[in-house]
N, C-alpha and C positions, 0 to 999 in steps of 0.2 A: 373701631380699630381692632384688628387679630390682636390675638394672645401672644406673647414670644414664643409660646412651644410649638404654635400655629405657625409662625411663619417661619423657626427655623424648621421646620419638617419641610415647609413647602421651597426651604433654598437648598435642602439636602441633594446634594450630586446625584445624577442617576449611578447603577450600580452597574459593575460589571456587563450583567448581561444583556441590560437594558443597552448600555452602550455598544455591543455587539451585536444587537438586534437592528439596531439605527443605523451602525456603517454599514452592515451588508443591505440596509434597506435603500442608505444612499448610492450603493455601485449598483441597484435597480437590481437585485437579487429576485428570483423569483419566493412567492410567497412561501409556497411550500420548502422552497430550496431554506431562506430562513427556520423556517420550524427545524428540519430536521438539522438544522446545524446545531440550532439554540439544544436538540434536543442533545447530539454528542458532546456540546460543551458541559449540560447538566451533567452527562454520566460521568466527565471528567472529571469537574469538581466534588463529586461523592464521591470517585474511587481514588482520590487523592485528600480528603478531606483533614484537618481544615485548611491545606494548606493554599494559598493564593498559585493564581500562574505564575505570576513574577517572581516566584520565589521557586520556581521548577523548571525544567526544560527540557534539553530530547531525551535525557535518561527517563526520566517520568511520562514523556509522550508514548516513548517504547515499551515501558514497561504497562501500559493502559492498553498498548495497540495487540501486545504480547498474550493478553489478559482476554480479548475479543476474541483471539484466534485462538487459544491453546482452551481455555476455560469454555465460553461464550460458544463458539466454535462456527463463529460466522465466517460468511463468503469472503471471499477477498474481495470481490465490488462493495463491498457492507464497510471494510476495515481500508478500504482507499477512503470511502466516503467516511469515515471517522478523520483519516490523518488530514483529509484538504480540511474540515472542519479546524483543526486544531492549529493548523499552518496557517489558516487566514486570519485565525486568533491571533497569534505569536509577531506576522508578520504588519498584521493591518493596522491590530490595536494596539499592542504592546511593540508595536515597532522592534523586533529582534529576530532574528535567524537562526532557527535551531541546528544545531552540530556547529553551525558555523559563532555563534554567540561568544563561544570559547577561544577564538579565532585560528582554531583548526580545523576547521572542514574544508579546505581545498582541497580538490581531486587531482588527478594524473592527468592532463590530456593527452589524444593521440599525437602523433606525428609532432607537426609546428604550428598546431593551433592555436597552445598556448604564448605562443608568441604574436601570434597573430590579433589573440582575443585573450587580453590582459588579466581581466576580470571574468572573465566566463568559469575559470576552473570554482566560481564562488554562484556560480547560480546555478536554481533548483533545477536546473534543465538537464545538468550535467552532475547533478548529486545522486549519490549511491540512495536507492530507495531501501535496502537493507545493507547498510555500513557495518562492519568491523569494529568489535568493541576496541580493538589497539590501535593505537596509531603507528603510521610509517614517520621514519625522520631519513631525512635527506642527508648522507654523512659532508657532501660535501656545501651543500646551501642550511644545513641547518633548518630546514624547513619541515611541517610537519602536517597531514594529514592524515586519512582513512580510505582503505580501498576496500571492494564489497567484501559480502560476507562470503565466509570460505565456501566449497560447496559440499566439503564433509561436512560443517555446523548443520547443513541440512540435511543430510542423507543420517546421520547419527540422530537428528531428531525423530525419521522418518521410522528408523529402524525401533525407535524407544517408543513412538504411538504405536506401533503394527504390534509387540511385544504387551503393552498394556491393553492393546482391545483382543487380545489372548489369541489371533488368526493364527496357523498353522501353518498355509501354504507361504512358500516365498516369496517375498515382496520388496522393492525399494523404490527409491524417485521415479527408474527408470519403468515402471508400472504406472504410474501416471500415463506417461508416453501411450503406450498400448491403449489403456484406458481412451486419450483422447480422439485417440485415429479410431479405435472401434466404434466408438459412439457417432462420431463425423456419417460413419461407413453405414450406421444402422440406420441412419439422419437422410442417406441416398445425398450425401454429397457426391462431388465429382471424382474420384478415383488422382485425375490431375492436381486437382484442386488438394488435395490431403499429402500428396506426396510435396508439395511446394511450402506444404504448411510444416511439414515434420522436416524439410531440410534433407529429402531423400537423394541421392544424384541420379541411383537407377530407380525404375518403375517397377521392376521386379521385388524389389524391397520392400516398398508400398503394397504390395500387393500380396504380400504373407497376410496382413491383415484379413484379408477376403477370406483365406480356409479357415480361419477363427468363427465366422458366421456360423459355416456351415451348415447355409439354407439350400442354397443348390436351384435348385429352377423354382423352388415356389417361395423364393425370396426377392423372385422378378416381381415388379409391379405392374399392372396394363397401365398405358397412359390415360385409357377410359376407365380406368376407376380413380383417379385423380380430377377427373374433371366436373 
């Protein structure tokens, strides 16, 4: 017959992440997709340590996700793939809704939607993926949510990184912009295709881009040497 310390070990509950490991194994997760989950839950509980999840919530998820991107200084495909990690925690395990927990995270909907779809103003579909630390209150229902983040919070961000990596020439959000049509442009996208992406009305617009190159005829490509 076992020892009692034998077999209370062997009725000891799985932990945390063991159990987080199993329910994404049971919604038929892929294997890899597991690891790297398990692996963004480990960063979370060291960068929050010793504090449990249930004892945190979106303030803490933000400030982790804050921490990937300002410090860390990963892609934002890298810091989605952190927050779905941390959301199927929250939502699967611990059965709770972040923002919404506090029972303010309903949004604005457009038009009469929200009458039409009761509950949608409380699903992730229709939640601000960078929310507003304030809340709005409705003077006359009393009601209380968060609408996105301002878009000075980000341009005043944008301006405090360009200021600390010491650059010189002038820069803000709207440099991104540029940044992405040129690269499209240097990629040999479609000229159409760029102007639909940037939201251009005229083609003319789009097409400032082009004297930025400034390759001129030996930035044609032959189609025989692609082949």
């Amino acid at each position: 017959m076992a020892a009692p310390e034998i077999q209370s070990k062997r009725a000891r509950p799985p932990g945390l992440i063991q159990r987080y490991r199993e329910e994404l194994q049971t919604r038929h997760y892929a294997r890899r997709t597991v690891d790297i989950y398990e692996q963004w839950l480990r960063r979370f509980l060291r960068f929050h340590r010793p504090r449990h999840p249930r004892q945190m919530g979106s303030e803490e998820v933000n400030a982790f996700l804050t921490h990937l991107a300002v410090e860390r200084r990963v892609s934002p495909s890298t810091q989605n793939q952190a927050l779905s990690a941390l959301l199927y925690l929250y939502r699967e395990l611990l059965e709770r809704d972040l923002d919404l927990a506090a029972g303010w995270g309903a949004v604005m909907l457009p038009y009469a939607l929200e009458r039409k779809y009761r509950h949608a103003n409380r699903q992730w579909g229709w939640q601000w993926v960078f929310p507003q630390r304030n809340r709005w209150r409705d003077g006359a229902s009393g009601r209380e949510g968060r609408h996105h983040l301002d878009q000075s919070v980000v341009q005043k961000a944008v301006k405090q990184a360009i200021r600390n990596a010491g650059l010189t020439k002038p820069a803000s959000c709207h440099t991104f912009r540029h940044s992405f049509a040129t690269h499209l442009l240097e990629r040999g996208q479609d000229i159409r295709t760029i102007q639909e992406l940037m939201g251009h009305a005229d083609l003319n617009t789009t097409m400032i881009y082009t004297h930025v190159l400034k390759r001129g005829p030996l930035g044609v490509i032959s189609p025989a040497d692609t082949a």
